[in-house]
C-alpha positions as CSV (number, residue, x, y, z in Angstrom):
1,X,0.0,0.0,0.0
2,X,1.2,3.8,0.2
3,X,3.2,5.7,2.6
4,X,1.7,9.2,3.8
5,X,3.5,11.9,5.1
6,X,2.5,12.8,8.9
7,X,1.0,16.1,7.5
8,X,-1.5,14.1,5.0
9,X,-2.7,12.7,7.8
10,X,-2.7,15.6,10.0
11,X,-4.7,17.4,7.0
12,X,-6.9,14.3,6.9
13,X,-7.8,13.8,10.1
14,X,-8.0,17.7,10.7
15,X,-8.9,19.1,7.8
16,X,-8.9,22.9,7.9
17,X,-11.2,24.5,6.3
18,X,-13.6,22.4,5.7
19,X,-17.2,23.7,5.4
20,X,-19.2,25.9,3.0
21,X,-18.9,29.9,3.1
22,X,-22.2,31.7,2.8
23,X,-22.6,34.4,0.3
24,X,-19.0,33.1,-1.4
25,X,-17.5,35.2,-3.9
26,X,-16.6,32.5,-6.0
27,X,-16.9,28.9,-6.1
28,X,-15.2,26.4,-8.1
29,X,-17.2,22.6,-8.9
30,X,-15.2,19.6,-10.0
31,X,-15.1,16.3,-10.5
32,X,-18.5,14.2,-10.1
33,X,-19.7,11.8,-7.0
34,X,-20.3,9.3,-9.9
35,X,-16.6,9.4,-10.6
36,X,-15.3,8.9,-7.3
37,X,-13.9,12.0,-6.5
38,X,-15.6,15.7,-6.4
39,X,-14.6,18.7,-5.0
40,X,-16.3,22.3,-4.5
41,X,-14.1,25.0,-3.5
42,X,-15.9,28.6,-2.2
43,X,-14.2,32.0,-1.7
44,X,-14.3,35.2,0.1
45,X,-12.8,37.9,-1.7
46,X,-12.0,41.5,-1.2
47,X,-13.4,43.2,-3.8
48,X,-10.5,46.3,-3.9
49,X,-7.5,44.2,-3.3
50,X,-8.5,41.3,-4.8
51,X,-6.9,39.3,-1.7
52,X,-8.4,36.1,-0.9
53,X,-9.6,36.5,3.0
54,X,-11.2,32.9,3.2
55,X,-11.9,29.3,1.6
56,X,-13.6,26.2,2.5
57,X,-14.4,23.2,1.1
58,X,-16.4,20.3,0.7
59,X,-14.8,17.1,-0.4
60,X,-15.9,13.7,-1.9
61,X,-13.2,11.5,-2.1
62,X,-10.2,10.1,-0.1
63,X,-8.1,10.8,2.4
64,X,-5.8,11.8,0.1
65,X,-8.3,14.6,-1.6
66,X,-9.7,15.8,1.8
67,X,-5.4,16.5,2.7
68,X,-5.1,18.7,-0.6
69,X,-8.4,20.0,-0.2
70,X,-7.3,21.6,3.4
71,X,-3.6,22.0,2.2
72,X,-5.0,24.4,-0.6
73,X,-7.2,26.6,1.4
74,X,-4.3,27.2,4.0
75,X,-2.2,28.0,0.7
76,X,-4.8,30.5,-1.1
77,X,-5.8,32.5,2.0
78,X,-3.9,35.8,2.3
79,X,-3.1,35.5,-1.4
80,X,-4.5,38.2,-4.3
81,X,-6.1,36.2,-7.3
82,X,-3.1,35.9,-9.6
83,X,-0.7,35.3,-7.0
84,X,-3.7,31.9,-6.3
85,X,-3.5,31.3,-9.9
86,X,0.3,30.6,-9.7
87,X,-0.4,27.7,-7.2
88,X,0.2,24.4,-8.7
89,X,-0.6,21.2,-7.8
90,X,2.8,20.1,-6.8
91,X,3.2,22.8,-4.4
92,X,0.0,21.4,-2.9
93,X,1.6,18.3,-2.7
94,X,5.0,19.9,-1.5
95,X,3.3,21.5,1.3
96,X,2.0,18.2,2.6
97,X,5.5,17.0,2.0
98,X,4.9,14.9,-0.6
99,X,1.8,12.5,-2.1
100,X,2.1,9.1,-3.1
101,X,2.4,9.3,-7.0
102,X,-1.3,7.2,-7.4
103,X,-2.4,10.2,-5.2
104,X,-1.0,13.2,-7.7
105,X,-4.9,13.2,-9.0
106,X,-6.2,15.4,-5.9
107,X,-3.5,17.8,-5.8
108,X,-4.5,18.3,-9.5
109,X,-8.0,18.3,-8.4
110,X,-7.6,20.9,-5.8
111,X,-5.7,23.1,-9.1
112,X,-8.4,22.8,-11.0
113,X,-11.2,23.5,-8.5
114,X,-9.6,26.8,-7.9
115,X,-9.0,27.5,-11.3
116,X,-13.0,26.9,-11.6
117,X,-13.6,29.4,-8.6
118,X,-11.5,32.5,-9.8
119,X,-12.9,31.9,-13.8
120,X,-16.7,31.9,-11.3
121,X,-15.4,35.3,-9.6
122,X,-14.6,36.8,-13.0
123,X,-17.5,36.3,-14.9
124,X,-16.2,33.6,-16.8
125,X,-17.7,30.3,-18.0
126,X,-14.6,27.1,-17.2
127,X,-15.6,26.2,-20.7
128,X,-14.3,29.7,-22.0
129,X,-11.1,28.8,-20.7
130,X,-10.7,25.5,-21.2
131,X,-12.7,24.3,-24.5
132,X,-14.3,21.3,-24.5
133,X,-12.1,18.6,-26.1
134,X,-12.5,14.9,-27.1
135,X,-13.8,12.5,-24.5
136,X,-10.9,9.9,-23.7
137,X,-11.8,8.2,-20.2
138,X,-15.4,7.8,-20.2
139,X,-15.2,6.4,-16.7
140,X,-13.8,9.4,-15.2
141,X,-14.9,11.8,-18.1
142,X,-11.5,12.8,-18.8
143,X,-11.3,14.5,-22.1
144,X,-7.7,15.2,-23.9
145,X,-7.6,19.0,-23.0
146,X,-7.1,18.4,-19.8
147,X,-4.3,15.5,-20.1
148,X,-2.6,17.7,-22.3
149,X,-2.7,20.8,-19.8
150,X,-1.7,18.1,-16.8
151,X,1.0,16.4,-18.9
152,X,2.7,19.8,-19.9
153,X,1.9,21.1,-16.3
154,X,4.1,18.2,-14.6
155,X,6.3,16.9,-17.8
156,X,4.6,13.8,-17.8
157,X,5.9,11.0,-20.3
158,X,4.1,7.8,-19.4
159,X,1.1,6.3,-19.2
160,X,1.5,5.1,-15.2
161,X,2.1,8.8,-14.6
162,X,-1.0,10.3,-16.7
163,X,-3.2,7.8,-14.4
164,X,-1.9,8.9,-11.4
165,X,-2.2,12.4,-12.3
166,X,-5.3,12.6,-13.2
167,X,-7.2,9.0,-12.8
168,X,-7.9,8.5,-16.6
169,X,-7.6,5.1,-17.5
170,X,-7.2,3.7,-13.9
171,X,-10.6,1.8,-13.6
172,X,-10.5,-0.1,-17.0
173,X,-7.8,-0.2,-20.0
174,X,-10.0,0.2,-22.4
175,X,-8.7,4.1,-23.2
176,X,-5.1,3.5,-22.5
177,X,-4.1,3.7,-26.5
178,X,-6.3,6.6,-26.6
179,X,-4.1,8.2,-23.9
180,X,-0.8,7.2,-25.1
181,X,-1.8,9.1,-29.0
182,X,-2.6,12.2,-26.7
183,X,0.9,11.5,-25.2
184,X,2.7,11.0,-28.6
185,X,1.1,14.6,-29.2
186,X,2.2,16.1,-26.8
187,X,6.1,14.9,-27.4
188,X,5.1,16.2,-30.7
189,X,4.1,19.4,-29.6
190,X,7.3,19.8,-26.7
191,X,9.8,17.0,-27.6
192,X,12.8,19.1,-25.6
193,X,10.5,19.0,-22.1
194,X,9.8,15.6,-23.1
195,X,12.9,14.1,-23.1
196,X,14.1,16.2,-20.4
197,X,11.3,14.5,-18.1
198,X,12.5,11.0,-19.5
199,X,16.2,11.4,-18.7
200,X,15.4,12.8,-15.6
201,X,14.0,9.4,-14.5
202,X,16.4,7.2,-13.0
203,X,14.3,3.7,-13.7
204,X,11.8,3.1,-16.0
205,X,8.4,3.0,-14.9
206,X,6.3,0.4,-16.1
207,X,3.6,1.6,-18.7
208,X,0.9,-0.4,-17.0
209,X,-2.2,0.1,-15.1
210,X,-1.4,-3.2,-13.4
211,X,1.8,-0.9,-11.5
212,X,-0.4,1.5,-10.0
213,X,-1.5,-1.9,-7.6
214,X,0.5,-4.5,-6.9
215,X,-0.7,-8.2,-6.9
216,X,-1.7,-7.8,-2.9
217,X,-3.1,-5.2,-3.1
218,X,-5.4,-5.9,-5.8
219,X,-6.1,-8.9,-3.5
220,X,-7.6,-7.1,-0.7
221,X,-9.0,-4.9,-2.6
222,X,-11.2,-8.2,-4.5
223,X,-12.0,-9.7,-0.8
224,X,-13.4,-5.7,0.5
225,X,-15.5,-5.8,-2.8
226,X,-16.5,-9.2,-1.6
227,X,-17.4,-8.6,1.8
228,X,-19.3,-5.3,0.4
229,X,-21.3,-7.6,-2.6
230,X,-22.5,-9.6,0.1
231,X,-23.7,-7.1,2.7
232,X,-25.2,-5.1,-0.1
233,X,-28.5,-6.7,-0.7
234,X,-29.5,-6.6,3.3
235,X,-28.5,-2.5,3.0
236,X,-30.2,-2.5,-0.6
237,X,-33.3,-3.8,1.1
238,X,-33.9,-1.1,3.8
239,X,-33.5,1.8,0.8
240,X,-29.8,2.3,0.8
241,X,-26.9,1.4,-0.7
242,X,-22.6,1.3,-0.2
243,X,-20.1,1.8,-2.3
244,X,-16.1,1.3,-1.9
245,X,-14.4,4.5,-2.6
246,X,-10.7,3.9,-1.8
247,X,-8.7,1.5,0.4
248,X,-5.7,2.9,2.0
249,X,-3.5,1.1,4.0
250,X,-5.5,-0.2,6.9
251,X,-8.2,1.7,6.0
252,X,-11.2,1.4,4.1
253,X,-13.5,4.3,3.2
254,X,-17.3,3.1,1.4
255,X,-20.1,5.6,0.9
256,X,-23.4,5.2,1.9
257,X,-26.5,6.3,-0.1
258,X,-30.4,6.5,0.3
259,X,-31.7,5.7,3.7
260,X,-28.7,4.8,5.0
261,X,-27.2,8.5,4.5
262,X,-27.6,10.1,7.7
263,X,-29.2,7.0,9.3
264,X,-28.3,6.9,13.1
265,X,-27.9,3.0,12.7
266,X,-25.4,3.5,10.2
267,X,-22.5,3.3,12.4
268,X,-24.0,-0.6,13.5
269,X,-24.1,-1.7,9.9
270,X,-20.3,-0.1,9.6
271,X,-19.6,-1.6,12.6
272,X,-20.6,-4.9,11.4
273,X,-18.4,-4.7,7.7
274,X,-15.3,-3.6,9.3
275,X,-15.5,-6.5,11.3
276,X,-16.0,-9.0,8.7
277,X,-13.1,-7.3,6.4
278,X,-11.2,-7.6,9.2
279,X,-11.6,-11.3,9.9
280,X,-11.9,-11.9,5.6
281,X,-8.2,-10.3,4.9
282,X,-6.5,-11.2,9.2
283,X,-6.1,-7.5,10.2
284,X,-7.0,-5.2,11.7
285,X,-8.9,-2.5,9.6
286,X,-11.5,0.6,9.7
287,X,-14.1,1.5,7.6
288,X,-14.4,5.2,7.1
289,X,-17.9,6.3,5.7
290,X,-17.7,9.8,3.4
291,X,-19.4,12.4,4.4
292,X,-20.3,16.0,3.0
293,X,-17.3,18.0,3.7
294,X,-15.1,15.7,4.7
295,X,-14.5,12.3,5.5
296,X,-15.0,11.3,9.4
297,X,-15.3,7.9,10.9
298,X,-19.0,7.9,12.7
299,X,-19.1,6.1,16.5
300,X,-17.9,2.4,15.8
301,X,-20.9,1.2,18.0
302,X,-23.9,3.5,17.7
């Protein structure tokens, strides 16, 4: 599994910023719940100085999106708008000293989101400013603009590292020679930046979806779905539903939906699947439910 930084988890487990500000000036949408992973950014700015006095967020995702989601707003706040717009999604990673490279995505998320929120304070539709290009992931509606402005962005050359940057093409392979054209074009395009990435590389990485999980991993992973298939259909038939959303080291975070969002017996059905993960894969592990916001583990036992 993957090895976070003491200040993810500090930005995990106490996320800053995390809430909704009334009467925003600007607010910034990305991503989708259907995808996995959503974002909405809101601002307060001064209207003379253009300085941005305060941000919150609410988060769909993982942990790993809820730590750049609060490492972004501490970032932004006492910053004019252009100085914001110089932000980059590595320095949102630097400043939580570093994401696993599967876990680039939400730093790139948390770019784009405030990219979205200043184009929202200027009067500006995100489709003026970024065009709307072919589709090339369908499962994570990832069109080839935006690989091409996150592969010049971070000198991307591989596939492995368009995946982690920006999810396309890590739930199926069916769009992985799509990606690797928009790739060849982009050499095309910049072929001095591109082999500049390349030789700064020591080791090749392999140009597989099958490196973003290893063999073990993909194995829990199979016997959490399991556990999940086979608690659905009781959760399914009191008008709800779960969903896995991410595993991450020892823990596990699902989603719940319809009745069971907001349902004080949620935590005893929780309760209940973290113990039978536990005892499927022989360790110890927590289920995490997402919530609006941010994602917080409910009381284990009602």
């Amino acid at each position: 599994m993957w090895n976070y930084s003491d200040k993810v988890k500090d930005h995990f487990f106490q996320p800053r910023n995390a809430k909704q500000i009334d009467n925003a000036s600007a607010k910034g949408d990305v991503g989708s719940l259907s995808c996995g992973d959503a974002l909405s950014l809101s601002l307060q700015i001064d209207k003379e100085s253009e300085v941005i006095t305060d941000a919150g967020f609410q988060t769909f995702g993982c942990g790993s999106a809820i730590a750049s989601s609060s490492a972004l707003t501490e970032i932004i706040i006492g910053k004019t708008i252009e100085q914001a717009l110089e932000v980059t999604n590595n320095d949102i990673a630097e400043y939580l000293d570093g994401l696993p490279p599967e876990k680039m995505h939400c730093s790139v998320m948390g770019m784009e989101a405030l990219h979205a929120a200043i184009a929202d304070y200027r009067g500006e539709s995100i489709e003026d400013d970024h065009e709307e290009g072919e589709l090339i992931c369908k499962c994570f509606a990832i069109d080839d603009l935006m690989i091409k402005r996150i592969v010049a962005a971070n000198n991307l050359t591989t596939l492995e590292e368009v995946i982690n940057y920006t999810k396309a093409g890590g739930a199926c392979s069916s769009c992985h020679e799509k990606i690797e054209w928009v790739l060849e074009e982009c050499v095309l395009d910049n072929p001095v930046s591109a082999v500049q990435s390349a030789e700064s590389q020591s080791t090749a990485i392999p140009e597989t979806v099958e490196a973003v999980y290893d063999d073990q991993s993909k194995q829990r992973i199979s016997i959490i779905e399991k556990v999940l298939d086979e608690a659905r259909p009781g959760i399914v038939a009191d008008g709800g539903d779960i969903a896995l959303v991410d595993v991450e080291d020892d823990m596990v975070f699902v989603h719940l939906s319809g009745a069971c969002s907001g349902c004080g017996l949620s935590g005893l059905t929780l309760a209940s699947i973290e113990s039978k993960i536990s005892a499927a894969i022989g360790e110890s592990i927590t289920v995490f439910p997402v919530q609006s916001g941010a994602l917080t583990k409910e009381a284990t036992y009602g």
